[in-house]
N, CA, C and O atoms as a GROMACS GRO file, in nm:
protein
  456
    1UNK      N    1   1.791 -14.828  -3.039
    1UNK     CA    2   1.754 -14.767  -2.913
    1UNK      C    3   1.606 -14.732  -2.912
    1UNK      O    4   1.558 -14.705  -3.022
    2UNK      N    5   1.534 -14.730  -2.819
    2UNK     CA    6   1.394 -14.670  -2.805
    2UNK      C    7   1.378 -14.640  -2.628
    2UNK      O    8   1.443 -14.685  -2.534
    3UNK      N    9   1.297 -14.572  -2.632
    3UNK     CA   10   1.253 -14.502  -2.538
    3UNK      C   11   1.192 -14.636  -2.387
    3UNK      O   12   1.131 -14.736  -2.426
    4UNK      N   13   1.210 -14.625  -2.278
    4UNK     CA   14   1.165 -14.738  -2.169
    4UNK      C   15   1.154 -14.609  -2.068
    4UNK      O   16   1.245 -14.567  -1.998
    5UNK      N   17   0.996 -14.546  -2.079
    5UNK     CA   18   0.963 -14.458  -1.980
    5UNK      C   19   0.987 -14.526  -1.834
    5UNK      O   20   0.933 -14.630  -1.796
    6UNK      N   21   1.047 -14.474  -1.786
    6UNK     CA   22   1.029 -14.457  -1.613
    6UNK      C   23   0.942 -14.472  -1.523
    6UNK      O   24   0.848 -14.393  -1.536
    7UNK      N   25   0.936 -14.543  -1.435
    7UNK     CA   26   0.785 -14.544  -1.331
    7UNK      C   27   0.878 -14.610  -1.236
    7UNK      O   28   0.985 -14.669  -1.252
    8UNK      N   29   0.781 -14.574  -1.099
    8UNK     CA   30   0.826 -14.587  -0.989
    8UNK      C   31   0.765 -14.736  -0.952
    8UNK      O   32   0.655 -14.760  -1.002
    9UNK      N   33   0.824 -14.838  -0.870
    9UNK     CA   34   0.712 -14.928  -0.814
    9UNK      C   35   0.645 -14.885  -0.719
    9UNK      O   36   0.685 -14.795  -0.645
   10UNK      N   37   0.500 -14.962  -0.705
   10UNK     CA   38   0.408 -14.909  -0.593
   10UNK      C   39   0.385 -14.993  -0.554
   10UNK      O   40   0.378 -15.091  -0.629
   11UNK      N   41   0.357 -15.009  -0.393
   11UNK     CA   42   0.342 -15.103  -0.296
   11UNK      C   43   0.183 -15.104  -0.304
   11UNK      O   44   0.126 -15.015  -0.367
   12UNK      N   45   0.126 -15.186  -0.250
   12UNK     CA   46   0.006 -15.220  -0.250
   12UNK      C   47  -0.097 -15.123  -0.159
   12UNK      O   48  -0.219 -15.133  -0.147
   13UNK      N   49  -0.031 -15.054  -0.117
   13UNK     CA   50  -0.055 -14.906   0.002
   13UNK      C   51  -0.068 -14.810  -0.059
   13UNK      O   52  -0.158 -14.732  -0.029
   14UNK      N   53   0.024 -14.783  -0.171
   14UNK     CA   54   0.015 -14.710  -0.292
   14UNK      C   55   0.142 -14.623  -0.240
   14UNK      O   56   0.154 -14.518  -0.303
   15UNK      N   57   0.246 -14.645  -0.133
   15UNK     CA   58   0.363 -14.615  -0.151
   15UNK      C   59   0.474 -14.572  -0.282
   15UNK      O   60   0.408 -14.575  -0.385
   16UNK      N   61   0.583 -14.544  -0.305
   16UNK     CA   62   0.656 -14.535  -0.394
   16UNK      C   63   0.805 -14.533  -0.334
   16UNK      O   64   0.868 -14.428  -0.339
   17UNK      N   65   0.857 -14.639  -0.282
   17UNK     CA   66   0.991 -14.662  -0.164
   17UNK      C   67   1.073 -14.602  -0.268
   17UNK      O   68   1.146 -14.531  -0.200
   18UNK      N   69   1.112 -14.584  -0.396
   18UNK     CA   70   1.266 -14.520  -0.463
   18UNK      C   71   1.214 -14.388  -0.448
   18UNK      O   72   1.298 -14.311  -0.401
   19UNK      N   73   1.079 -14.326  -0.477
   19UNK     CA   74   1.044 -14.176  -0.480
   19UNK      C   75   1.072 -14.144  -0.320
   19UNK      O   76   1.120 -14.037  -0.286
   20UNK      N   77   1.045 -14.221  -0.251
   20UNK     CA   78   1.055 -14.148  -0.060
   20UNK      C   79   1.214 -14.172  -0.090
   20UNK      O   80   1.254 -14.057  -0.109
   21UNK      N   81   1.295 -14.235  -0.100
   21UNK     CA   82   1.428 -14.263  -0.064
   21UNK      C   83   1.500 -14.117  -0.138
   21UNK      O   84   1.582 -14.040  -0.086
   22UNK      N   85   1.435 -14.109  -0.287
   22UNK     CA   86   1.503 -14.016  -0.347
   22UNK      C   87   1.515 -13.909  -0.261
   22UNK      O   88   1.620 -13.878  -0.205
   23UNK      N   89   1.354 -13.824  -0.244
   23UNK     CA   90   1.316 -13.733  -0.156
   23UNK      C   91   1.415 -13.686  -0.030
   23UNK      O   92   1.436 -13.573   0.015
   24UNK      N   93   1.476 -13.838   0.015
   24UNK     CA   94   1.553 -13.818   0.158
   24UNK      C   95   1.683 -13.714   0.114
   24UNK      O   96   1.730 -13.628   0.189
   25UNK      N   97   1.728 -13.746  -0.030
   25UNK     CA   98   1.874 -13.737  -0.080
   25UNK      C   99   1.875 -13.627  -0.079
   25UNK      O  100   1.772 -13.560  -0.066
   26UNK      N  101   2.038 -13.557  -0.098
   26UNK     CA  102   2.045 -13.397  -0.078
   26UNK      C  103   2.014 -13.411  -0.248
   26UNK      O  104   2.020 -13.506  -0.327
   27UNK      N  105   1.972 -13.251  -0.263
   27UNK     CA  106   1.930 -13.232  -0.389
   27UNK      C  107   2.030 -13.231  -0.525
   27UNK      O  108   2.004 -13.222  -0.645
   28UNK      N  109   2.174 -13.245  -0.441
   28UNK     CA  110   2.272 -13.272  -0.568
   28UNK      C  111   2.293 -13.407  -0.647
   28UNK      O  112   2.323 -13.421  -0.765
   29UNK      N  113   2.256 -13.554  -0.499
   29UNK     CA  114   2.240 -13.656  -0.560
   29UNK      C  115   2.131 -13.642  -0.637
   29UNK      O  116   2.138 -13.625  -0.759
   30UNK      N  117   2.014 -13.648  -0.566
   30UNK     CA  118   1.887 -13.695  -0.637
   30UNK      C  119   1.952 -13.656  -0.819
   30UNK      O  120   1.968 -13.732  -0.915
   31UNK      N  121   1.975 -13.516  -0.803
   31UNK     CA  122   2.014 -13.442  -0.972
   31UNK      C  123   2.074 -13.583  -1.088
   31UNK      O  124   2.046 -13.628  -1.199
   32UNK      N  125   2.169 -13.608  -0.976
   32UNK     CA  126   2.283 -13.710  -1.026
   32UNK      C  127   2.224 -13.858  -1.069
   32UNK      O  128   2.270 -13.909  -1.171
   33UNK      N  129   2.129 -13.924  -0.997
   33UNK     CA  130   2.030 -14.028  -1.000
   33UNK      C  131   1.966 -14.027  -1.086
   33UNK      O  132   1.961 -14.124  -1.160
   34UNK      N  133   1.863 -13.871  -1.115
   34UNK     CA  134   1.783 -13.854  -1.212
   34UNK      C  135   1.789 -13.873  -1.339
   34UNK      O  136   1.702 -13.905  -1.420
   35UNK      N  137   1.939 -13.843  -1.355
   35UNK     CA  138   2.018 -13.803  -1.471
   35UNK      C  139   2.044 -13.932  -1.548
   35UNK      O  140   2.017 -13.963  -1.665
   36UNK      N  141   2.103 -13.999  -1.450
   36UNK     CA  142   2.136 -14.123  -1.481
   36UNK      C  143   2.007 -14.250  -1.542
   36UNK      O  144   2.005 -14.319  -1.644
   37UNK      N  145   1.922 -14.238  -1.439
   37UNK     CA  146   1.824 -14.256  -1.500
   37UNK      C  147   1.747 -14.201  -1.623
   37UNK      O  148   1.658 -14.267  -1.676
   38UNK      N  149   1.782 -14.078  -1.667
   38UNK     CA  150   1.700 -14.077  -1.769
   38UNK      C  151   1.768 -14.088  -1.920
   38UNK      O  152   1.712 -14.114  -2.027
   39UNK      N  153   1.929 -14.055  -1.886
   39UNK     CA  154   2.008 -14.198  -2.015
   39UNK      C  155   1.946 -14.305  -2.004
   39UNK      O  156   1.881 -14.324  -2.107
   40UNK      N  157   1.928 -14.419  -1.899
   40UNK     CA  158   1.928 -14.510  -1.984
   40UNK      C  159   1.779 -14.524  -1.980
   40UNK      O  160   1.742 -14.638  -2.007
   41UNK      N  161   1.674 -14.429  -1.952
   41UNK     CA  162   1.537 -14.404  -1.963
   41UNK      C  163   1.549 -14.406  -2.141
   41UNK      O  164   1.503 -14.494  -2.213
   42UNK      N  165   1.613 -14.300  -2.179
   42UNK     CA  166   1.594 -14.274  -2.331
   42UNK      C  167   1.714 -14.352  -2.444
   42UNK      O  168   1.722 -14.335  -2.565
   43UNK      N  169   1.778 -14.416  -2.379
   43UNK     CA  170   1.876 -14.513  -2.504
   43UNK      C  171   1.901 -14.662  -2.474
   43UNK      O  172   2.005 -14.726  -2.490
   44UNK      N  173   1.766 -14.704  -2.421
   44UNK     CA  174   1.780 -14.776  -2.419
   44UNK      C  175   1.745 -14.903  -2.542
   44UNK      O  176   1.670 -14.886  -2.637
   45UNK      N  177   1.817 -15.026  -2.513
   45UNK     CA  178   1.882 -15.054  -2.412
   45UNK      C  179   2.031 -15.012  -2.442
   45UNK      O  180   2.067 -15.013  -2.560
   46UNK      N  181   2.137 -14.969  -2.323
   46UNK     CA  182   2.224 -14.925  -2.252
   46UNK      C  183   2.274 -15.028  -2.150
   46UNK      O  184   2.211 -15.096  -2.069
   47UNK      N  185   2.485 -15.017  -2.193
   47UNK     CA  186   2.524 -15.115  -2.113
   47UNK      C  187   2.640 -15.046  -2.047
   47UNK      O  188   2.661 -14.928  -2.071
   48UNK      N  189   2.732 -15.129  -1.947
   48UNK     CA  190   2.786 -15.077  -1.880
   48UNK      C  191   2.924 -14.891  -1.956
   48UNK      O  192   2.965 -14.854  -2.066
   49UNK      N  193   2.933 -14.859  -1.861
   49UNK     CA  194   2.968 -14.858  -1.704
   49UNK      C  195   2.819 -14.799  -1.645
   49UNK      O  196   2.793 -14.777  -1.527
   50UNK      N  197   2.726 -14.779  -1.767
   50UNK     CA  198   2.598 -14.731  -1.647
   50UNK      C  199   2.479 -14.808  -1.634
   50UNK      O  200   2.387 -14.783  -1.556
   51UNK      N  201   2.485 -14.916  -1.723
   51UNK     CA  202   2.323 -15.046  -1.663
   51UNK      C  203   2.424 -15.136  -1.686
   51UNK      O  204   2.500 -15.125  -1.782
   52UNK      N  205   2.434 -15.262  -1.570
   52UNK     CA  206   2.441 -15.375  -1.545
   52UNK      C  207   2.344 -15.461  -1.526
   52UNK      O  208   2.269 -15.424  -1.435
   53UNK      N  209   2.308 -15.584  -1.584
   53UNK     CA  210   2.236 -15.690  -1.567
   53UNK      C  211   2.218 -15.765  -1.472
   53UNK      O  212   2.137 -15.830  -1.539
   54UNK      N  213   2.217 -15.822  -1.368
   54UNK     CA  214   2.212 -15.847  -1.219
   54UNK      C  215   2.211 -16.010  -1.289
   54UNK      O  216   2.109 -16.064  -1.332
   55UNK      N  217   2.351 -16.073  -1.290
   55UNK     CA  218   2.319 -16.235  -1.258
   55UNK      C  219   2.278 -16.263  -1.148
   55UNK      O  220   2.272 -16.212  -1.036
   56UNK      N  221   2.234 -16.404  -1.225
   56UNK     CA  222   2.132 -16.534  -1.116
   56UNK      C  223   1.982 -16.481  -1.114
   56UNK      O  224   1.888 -16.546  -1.070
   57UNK      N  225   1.970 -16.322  -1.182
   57UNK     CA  226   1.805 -16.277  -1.169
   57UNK      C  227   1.749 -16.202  -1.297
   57UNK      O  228   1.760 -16.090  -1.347
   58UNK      N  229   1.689 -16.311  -1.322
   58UNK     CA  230   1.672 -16.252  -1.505
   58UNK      C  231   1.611 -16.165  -1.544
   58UNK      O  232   1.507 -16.212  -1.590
   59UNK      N  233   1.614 -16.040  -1.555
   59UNK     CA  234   1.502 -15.935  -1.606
   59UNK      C  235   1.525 -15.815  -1.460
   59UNK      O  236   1.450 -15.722  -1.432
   60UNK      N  237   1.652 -15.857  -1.386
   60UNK     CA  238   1.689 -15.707  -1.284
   60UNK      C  239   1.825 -15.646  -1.326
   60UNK      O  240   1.927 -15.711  -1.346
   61UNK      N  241   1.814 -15.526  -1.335
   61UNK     CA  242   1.916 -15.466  -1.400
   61UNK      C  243   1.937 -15.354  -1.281
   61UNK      O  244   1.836 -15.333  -1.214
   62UNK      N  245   2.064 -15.275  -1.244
   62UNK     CA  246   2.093 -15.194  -1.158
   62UNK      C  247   2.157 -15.098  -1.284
   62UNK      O  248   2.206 -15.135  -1.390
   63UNK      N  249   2.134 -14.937  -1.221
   63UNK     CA  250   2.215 -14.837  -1.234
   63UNK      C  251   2.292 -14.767  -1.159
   63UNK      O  252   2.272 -14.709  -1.052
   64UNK      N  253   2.422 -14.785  -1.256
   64UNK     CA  254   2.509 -14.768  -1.130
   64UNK      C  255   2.568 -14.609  -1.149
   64UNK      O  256   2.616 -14.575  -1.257
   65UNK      N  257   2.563 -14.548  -1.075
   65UNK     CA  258   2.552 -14.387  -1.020
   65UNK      C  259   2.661 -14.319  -0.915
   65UNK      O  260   2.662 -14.351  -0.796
   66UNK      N  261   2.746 -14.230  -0.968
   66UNK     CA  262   2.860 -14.183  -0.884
   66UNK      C  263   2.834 -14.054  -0.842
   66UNK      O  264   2.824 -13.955  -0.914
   67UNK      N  265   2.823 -14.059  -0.724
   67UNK     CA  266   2.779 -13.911  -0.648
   67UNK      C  267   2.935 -13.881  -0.616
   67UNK      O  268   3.047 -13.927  -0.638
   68UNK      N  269   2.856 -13.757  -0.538
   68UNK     CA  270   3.002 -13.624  -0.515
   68UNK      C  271   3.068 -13.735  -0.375
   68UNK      O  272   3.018 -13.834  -0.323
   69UNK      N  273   3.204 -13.660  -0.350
   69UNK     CA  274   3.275 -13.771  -0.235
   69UNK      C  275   3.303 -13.911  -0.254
   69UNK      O  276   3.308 -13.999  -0.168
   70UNK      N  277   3.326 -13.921  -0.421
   70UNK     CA  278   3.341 -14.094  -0.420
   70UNK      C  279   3.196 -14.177  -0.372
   70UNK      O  280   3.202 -14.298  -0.350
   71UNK      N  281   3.122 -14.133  -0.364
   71UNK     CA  282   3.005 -14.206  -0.294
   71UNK      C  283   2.923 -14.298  -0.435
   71UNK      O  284   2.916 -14.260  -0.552
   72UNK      N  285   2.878 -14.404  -0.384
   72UNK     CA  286   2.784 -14.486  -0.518
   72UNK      C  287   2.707 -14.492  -0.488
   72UNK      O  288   2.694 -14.498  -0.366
   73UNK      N  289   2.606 -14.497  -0.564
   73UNK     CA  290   2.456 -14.536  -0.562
   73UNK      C  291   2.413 -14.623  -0.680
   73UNK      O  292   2.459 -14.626  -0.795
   74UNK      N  293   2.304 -14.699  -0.620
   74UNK     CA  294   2.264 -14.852  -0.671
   74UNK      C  295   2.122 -14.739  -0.675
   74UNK      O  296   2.101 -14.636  -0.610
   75UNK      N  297   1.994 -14.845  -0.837
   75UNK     CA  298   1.875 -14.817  -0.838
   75UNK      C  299   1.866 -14.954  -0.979
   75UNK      O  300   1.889 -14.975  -1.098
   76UNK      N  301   1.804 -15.031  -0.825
   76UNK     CA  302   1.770 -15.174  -0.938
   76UNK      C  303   1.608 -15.153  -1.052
   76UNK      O  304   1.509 -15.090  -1.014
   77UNK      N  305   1.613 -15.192  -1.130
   77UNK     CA  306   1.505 -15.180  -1.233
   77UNK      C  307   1.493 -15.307  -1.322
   77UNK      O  308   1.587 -15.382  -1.345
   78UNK      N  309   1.353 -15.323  -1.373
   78UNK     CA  310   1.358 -15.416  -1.436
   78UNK      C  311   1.226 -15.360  -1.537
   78UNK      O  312   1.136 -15.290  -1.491
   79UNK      N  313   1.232 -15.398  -1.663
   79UNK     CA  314   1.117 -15.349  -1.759
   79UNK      C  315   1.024 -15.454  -1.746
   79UNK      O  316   1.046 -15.575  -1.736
   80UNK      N  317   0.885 -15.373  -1.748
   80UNK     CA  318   0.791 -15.446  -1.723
   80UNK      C  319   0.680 -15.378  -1.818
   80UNK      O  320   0.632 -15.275  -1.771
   81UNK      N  321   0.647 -15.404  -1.902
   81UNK     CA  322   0.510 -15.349  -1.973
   81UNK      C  323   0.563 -15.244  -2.062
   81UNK      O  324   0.495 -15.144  -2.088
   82UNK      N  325   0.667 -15.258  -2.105
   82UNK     CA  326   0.721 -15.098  -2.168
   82UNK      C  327   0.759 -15.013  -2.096
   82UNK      O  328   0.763 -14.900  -2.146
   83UNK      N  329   0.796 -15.027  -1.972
   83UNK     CA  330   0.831 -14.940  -1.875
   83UNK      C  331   0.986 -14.972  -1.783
   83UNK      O  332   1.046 -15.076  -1.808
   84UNK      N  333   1.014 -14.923  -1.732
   84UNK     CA  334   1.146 -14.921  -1.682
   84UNK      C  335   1.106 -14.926  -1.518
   84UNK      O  336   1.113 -14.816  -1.464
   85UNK      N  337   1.078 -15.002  -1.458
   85UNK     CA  338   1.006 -14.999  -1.259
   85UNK      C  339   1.099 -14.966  -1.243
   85UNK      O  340   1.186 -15.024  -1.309
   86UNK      N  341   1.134 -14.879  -1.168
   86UNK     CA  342   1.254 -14.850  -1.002
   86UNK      C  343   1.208 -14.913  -0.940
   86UNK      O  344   1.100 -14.871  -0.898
   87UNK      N  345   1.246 -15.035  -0.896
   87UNK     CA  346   1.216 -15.117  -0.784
   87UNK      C  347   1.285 -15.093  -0.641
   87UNK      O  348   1.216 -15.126  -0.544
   88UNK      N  349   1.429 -15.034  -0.613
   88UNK     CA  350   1.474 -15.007  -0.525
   88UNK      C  351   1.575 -14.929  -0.539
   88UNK      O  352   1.610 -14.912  -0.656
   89UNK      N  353   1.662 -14.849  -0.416
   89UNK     CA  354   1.750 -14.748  -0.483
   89UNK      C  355   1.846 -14.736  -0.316
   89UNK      O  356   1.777 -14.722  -0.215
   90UNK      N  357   1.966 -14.743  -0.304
   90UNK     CA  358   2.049 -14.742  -0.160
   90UNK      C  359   2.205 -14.668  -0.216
   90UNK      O  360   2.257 -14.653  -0.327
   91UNK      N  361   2.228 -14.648  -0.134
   91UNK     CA  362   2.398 -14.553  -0.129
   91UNK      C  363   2.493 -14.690  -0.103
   91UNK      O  364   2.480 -14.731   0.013
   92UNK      N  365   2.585 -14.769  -0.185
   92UNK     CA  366   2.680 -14.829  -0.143
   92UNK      C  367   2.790 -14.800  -0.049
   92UNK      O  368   2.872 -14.709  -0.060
   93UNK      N  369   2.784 -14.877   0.032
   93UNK     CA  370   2.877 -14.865   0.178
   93UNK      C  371   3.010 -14.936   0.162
   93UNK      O  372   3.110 -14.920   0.231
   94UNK      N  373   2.991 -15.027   0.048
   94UNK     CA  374   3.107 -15.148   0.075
   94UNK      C  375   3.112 -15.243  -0.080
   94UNK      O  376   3.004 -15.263  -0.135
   95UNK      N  377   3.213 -15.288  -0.133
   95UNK     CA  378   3.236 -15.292  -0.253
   95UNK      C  379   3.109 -15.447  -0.299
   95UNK      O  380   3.064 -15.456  -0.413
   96UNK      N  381   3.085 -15.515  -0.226
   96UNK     CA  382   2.977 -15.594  -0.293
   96UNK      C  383   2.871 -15.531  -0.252
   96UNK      O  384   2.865 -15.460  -0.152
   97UNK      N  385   2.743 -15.565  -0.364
   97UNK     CA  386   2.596 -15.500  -0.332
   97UNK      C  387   2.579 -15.655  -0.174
   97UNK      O  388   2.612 -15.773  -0.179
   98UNK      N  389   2.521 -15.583  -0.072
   98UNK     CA  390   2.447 -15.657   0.030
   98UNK      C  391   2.336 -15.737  -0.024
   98UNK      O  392   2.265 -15.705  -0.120
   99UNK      N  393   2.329 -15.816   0.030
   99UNK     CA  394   2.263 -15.938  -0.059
   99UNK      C  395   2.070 -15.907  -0.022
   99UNK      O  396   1.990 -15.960  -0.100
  100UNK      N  397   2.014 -15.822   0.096
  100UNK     CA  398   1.974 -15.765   0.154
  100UNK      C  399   1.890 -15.665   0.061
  100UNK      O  400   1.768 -15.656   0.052
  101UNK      N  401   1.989 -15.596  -0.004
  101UNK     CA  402   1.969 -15.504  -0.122
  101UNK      C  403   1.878 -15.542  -0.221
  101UNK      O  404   1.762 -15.512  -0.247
  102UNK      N  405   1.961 -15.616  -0.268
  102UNK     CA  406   1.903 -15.720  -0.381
  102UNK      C  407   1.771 -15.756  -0.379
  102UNK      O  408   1.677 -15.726  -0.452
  103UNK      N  409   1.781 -15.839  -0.267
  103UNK     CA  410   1.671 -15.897  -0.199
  103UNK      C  411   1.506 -15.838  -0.191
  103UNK      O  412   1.398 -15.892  -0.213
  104UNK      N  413   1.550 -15.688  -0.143
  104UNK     CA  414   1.441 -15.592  -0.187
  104UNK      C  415   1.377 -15.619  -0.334
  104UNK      O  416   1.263 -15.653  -0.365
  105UNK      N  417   1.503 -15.588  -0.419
  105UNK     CA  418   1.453 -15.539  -0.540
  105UNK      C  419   1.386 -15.673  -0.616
  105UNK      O  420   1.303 -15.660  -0.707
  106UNK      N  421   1.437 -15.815  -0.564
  106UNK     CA  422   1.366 -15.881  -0.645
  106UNK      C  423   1.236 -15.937  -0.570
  106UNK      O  424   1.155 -16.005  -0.633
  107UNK      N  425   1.226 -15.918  -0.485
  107UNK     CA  426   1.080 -15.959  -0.403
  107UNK      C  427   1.002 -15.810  -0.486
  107UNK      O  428   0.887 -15.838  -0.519
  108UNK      N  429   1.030 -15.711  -0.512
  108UNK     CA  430   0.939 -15.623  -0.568
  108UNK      C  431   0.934 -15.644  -0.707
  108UNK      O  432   0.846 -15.577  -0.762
  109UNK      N  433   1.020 -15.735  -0.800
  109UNK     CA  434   1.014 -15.761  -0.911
  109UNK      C  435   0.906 -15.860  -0.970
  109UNK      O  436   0.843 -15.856  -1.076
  110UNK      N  437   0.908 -15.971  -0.842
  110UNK     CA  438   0.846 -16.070  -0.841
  110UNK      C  439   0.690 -16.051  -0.817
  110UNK      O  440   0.597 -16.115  -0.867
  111UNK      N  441   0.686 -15.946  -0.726
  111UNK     CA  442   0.546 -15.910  -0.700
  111UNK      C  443   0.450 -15.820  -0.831
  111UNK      O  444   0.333 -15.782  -0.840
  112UNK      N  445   0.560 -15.812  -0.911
  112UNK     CA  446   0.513 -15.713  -1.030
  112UNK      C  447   0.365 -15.814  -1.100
  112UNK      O  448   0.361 -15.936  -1.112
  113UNK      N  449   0.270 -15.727  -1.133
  113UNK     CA  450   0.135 -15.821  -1.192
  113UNK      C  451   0.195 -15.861  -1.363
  113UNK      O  452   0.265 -15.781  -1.426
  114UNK      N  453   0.175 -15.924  -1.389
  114UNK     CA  454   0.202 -15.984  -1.545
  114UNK      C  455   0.152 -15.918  -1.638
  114UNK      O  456   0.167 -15.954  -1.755
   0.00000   0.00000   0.00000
C-alpha cells in the first residue's frame, strides 16, 4: 500500500467541478465522500466494494459511496503524477452509470497534461 494524495481536477479557468459539486452536497454526504475518498487516498491501491476499475478506459477508476436513504454516489479518478485527480463526482439515479457520466470523467482524463 502507499499513499496516492488527492487533488481535485482543474479546468483551464481554474475551476474545480468535484470541489463545486461537493460544496452543493448536504454536509452529511460530502462527510461520507470524503471519507471514502481518503481510504482509498491512503491504502492504496484498494479494490472493490470501494474502487472499481472502469472497463473499456484504462487508468479511470470510480468510488463507489453509499449515502444515507439508500442513495449512491459515483467519484471517477484516475492517478496521474502520484496523485489521485477527482475528475468527476454525481448521485446515482438508476442502476447503470449514464454513459454521459462517464463521458465527463474521461474527456477530463484525457485532457490531463502528461
Amino acid at each position: 500500500m502507499k499513499i496516492l494524495p488527492a487533488r481535485f481536477f482543474e479546468t483551464q479557468t481554474g475551476r474545480e467541478p468535484v470541489k463545486e459539486w461537493l460544496l452543493e452536497l448536504a454536509p452529511e454526504d460530502r462527510k461520507a465522500i470524503g471519507d471514502d475518498i481518503r481510504v482509498a487516498e491512503f491504502g492504496w491501491p484498494i479494490g472493490m466494494p470501494l474502487c472499481r476499475a472502469i472497463k473499456g478506459h484504462k487508468g479511470l477508476w470510480e468510488i463507489r459511496v453509499n449515502l444515507s436513504g439508500g442513495r449512491i454516489a459515483r467519484v471517477f479518478f484516475c492517478a496521474h503524477e502520484e496523485y489521485m485527480i477527482l475528475l468527476h463526482g454525481f448521485i446515482k439515479k438508476s442502476q447503470k452509470t449514464p454513459i454521459h457520466e462517464m463521458a465527463v470523467a474521461v474527456k477530463r482524463m484525457k485532457g490531463l497534461k502528461p
